[in-house]
Structures are given as C-alpha cells and as structure tokens.
C-alpha positions as CSV (number, residue, x, y, z in Angstrom):
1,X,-127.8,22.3,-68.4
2,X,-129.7,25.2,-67.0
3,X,-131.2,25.3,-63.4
4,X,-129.9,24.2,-59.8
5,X,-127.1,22.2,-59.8
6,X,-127.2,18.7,-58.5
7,X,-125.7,18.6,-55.2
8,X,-123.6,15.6,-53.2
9,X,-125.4,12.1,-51.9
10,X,-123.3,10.4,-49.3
11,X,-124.9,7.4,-47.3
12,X,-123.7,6.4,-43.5
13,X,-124.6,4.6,-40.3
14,X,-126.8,6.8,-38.4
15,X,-124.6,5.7,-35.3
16,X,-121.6,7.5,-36.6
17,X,-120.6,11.0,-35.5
18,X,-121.8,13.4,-37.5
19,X,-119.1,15.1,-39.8
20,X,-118.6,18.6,-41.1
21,X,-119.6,17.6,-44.7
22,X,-123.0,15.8,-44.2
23,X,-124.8,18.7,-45.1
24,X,-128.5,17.5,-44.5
25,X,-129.1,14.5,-42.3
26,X,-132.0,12.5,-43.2
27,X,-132.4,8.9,-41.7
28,X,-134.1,7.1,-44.3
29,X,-135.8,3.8,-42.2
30,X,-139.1,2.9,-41.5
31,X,-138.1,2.4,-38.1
32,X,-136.4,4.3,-35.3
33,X,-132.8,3.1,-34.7
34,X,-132.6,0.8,-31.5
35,X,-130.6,2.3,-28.7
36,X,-130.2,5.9,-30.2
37,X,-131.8,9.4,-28.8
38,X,-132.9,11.8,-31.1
39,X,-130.4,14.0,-30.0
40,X,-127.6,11.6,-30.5
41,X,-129.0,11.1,-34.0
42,X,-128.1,14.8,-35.1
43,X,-131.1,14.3,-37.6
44,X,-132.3,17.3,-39.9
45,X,-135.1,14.7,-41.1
46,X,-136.3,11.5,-40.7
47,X,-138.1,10.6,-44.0
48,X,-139.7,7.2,-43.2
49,X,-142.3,7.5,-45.9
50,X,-139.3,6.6,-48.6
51,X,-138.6,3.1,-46.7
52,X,-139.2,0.0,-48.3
53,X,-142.5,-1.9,-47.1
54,X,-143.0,-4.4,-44.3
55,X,-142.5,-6.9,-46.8
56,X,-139.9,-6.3,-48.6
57,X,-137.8,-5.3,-46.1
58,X,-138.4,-9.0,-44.3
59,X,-137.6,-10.9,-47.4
60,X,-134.7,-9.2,-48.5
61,X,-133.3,-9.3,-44.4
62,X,-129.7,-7.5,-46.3
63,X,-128.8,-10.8,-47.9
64,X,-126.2,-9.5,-50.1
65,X,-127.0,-11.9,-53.2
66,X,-130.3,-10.7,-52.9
67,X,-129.7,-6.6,-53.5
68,X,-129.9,-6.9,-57.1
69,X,-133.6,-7.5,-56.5
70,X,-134.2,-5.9,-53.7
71,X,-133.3,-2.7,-55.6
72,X,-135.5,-3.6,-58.7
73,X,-138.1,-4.3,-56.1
74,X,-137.6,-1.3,-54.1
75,X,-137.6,0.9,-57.2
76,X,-140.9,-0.5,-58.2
77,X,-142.2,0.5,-54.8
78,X,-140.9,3.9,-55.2
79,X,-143.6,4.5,-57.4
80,X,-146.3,4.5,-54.9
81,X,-147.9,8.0,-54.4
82,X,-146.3,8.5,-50.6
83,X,-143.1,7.3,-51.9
84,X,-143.0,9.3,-55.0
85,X,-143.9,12.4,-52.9
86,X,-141.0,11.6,-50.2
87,X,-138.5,11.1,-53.5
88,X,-139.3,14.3,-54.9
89,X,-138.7,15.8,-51.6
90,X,-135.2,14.1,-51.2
91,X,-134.5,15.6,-54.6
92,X,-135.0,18.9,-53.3
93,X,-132.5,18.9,-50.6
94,X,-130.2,17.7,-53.3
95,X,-130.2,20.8,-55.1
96,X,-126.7,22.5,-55.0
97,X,-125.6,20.9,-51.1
98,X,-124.7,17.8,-50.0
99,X,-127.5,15.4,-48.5
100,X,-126.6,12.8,-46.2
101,X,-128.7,9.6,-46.5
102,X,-128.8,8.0,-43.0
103,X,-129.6,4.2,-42.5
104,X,-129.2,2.1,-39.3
105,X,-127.8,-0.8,-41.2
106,X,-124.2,-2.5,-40.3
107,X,-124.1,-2.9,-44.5
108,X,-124.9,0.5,-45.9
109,X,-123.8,0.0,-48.9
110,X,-126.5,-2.6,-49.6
111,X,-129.3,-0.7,-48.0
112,X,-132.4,1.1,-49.3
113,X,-129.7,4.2,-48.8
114,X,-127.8,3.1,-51.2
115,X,-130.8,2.9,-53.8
116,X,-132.0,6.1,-53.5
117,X,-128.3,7.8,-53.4
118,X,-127.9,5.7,-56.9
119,X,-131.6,7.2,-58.0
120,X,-130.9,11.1,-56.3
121,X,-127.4,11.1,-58.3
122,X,-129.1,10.2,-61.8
C-alpha cells in the first residue's frame, strides 16, 4: 500500500508514568482526571471531543458484560460531526509513530480507549 505507514496505538492509565515509547499522549475523557495536575499528566493532547456522551458513559458505568454494546454504541456515536472530526485527527497522529491513548479508567482495556485503539489500528 502506498502512502504513510500506519503507526503504533497503545492505551494506558493516565496515572502511570510516562514511558519512553508512548510517542504522543493524548488523554481521551470527557473529563479531567480527579487528583492529577497537568503537569503530572505529561499530556501532548487532551482530545475530549472523542469521549462518549453523558449518557452513555452513565449507562455503560465500565460494566464489563456490557462493552460489547457500549462499543457498538460508542461507534455509532463516533459518527457525530465533532467526533468524526476528533477521529480523523487521532488518525493523523497515527501516521508512522506511536500514539498513546490515555484514559483515567482502573479497566483500560474496556474503555472508550480501547475502542478507538481497535478503530485507529483498522
């Protein structure tokens, strides 16, 4: 395939320590995490415009039977002009480096993270 080469998507805790190999750090919530300074954060971005709504976000509350949906849900949402704009954006820091999807979360791996590192790797 011709063009830019897809690059890395990792996903972590924003409270962990920043390593060597997180390449762009962009802290994917809605909402700032609790107890953290921006500086602690070692953020490149913070991209709320991707985060799931209000809504969704309270009735999914990280219920791991419920990611299934919550990802068909969220996807759905991704479709939404703000969102769209922030995904293409996301997709540009992906371009031939690694990009670090940060989430607050204690589950990560069943986040809204972990949805858009699935979507960004595709």
């Amino acid at each position: 395939m011709a063009g830019k080469s897809k690059g890395k998507v990792q996903v972590r805790r924003v409270y962990e320590e920043p390593a060597g190999d997180d390449g762009a750090r962009v802290l994917v919530d809605r909402i700032w995490p609790r107890g953290l300074t921006k500086a602690k954060a070692n953020l490149d971005e913070w991209c709320k415009q991707v985060a799931p709504s209000r809504e969704l976000r309270t009735w999914y509350r990280h219920d791991p039977e419920l990611f299934a949906e919550f990802g068909r849900r969220y996807r759905s949402e991704l479709a939404d002009p703000e969102r769209a704009a922030a995904m293409t954006h996301l997709r540009e820091l992906t371009q031939g480096g690694v990009l670090t999807l940060l989430t607050a979360t204690k589950q990560p791996e069943i986040s809204e993270a972990a949805v858009l590192a699935e979507l960004l790797q595709q």
